[in-house]
C-alpha positions in Angstrom: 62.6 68.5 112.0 60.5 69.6 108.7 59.9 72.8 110.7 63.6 73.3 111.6 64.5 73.2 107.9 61.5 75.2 106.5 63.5 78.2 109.2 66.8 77.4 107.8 65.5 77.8 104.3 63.3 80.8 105.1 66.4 82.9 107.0 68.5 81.8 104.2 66.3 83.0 101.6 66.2 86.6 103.2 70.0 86.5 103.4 71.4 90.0 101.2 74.0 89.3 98.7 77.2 91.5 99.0 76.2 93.3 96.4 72.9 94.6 97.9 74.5 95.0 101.0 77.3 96.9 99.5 74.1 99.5 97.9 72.0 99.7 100.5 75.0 100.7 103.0 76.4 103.2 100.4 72.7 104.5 100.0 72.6 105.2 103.7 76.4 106.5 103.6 75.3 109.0 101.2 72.1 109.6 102.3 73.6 110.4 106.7 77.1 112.1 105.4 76.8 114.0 102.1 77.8 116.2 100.9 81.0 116.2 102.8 84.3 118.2 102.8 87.5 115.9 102.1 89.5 119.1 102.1 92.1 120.7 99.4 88.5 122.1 97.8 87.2 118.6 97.0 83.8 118.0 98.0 82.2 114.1 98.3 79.0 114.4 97.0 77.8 110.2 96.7 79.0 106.6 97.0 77.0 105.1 94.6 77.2 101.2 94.4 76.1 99.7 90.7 75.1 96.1 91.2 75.2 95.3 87.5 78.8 96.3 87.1 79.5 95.5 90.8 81.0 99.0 91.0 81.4 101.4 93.8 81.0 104.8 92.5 82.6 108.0 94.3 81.3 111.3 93.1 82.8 114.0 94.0 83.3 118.0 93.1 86.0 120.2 93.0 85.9 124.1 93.5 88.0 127.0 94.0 91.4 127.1 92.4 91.1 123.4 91.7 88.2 124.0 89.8 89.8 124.4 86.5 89.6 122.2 83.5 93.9 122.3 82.9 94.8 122.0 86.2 92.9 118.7 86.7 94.3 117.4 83.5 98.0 118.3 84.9 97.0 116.5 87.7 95.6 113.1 86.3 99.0 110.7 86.8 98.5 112.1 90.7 95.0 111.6 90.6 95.1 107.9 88.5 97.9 106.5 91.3 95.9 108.5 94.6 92.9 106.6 92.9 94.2 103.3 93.0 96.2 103.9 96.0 92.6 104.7 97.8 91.3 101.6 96.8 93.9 99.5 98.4 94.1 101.1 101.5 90.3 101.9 102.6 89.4 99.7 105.2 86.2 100.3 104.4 86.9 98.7 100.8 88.4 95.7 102.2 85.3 92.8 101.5 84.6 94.8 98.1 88.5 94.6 97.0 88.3 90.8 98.2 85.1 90.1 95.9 86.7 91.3 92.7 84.9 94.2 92.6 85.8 97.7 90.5 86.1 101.5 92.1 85.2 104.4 89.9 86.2 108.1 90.3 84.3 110.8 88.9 85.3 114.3 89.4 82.6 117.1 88.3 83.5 120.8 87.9 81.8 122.5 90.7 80.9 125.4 88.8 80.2 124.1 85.6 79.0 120.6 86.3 81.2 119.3 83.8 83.1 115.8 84.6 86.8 116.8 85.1 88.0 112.9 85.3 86.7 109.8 85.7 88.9 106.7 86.4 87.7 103.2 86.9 90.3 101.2 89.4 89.8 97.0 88.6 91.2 94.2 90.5 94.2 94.2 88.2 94.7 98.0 89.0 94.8 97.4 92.6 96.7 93.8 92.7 94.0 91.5 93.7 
């Protein structure tokens, strides 16, 4: 009996909380499928998940045409609503979304390197 409870408390121990799960499968996410085309010259470069935040962070790039500072700034109601509207429809979001957790969206200048929008989605962005 004292054995069967030391195993209990020994598998429980190495148990991973959601949010190192959530890091270490966006680590190997990144690490198996980046950088990868999402098309209309947008370019996924990282899912990066912050533990002390309890953030998932998409970096991502645009080039071409759509790499220009005004354009993306004409763009950002579009971009703010496709943001949240990503977070509530990813499947793949679904046990983050239920946790509380926040999204972030950062958009870098392909050619310059400069961040062309950034947007942070929270539970009270995406209705949970």
């Amino acid at each position: 009996m004292i054995l069967g409870l030391m195993l209990l408390l020994i598998v429980g121990c190495n148990q991973e909380s959601l949010e190192e799960r959530a890091q270490r499968e966006f680590q190997e996410f990144t690490r198996k499928n980046c950088p990868k085309d999402q098309g209309n010259n947008v370019i996924l470069d990282s899912l990066v998940f912050d533990k002390s935040s309890r953030t998932l962070i998409e970096y991502s790039r645009v080039t071409n045409e759509c790499d220009d500072e005004e354009f993306i700034r004409s763009k950002k109601a579009s971009l703010d609503e496709g943001s949240i509207q990503l977070t509530r429809q990813e499947v793949s979001y679904k046990r983050l979304r239920d946790a509380g957790f926040s999204f972030r969206f950062i958009l870098r200048s392909h050619s310059s390197g400069k961040v062309l929008y950034d947007k942070t989605v929270t539970k009270d962005d995406y209705g949970y």
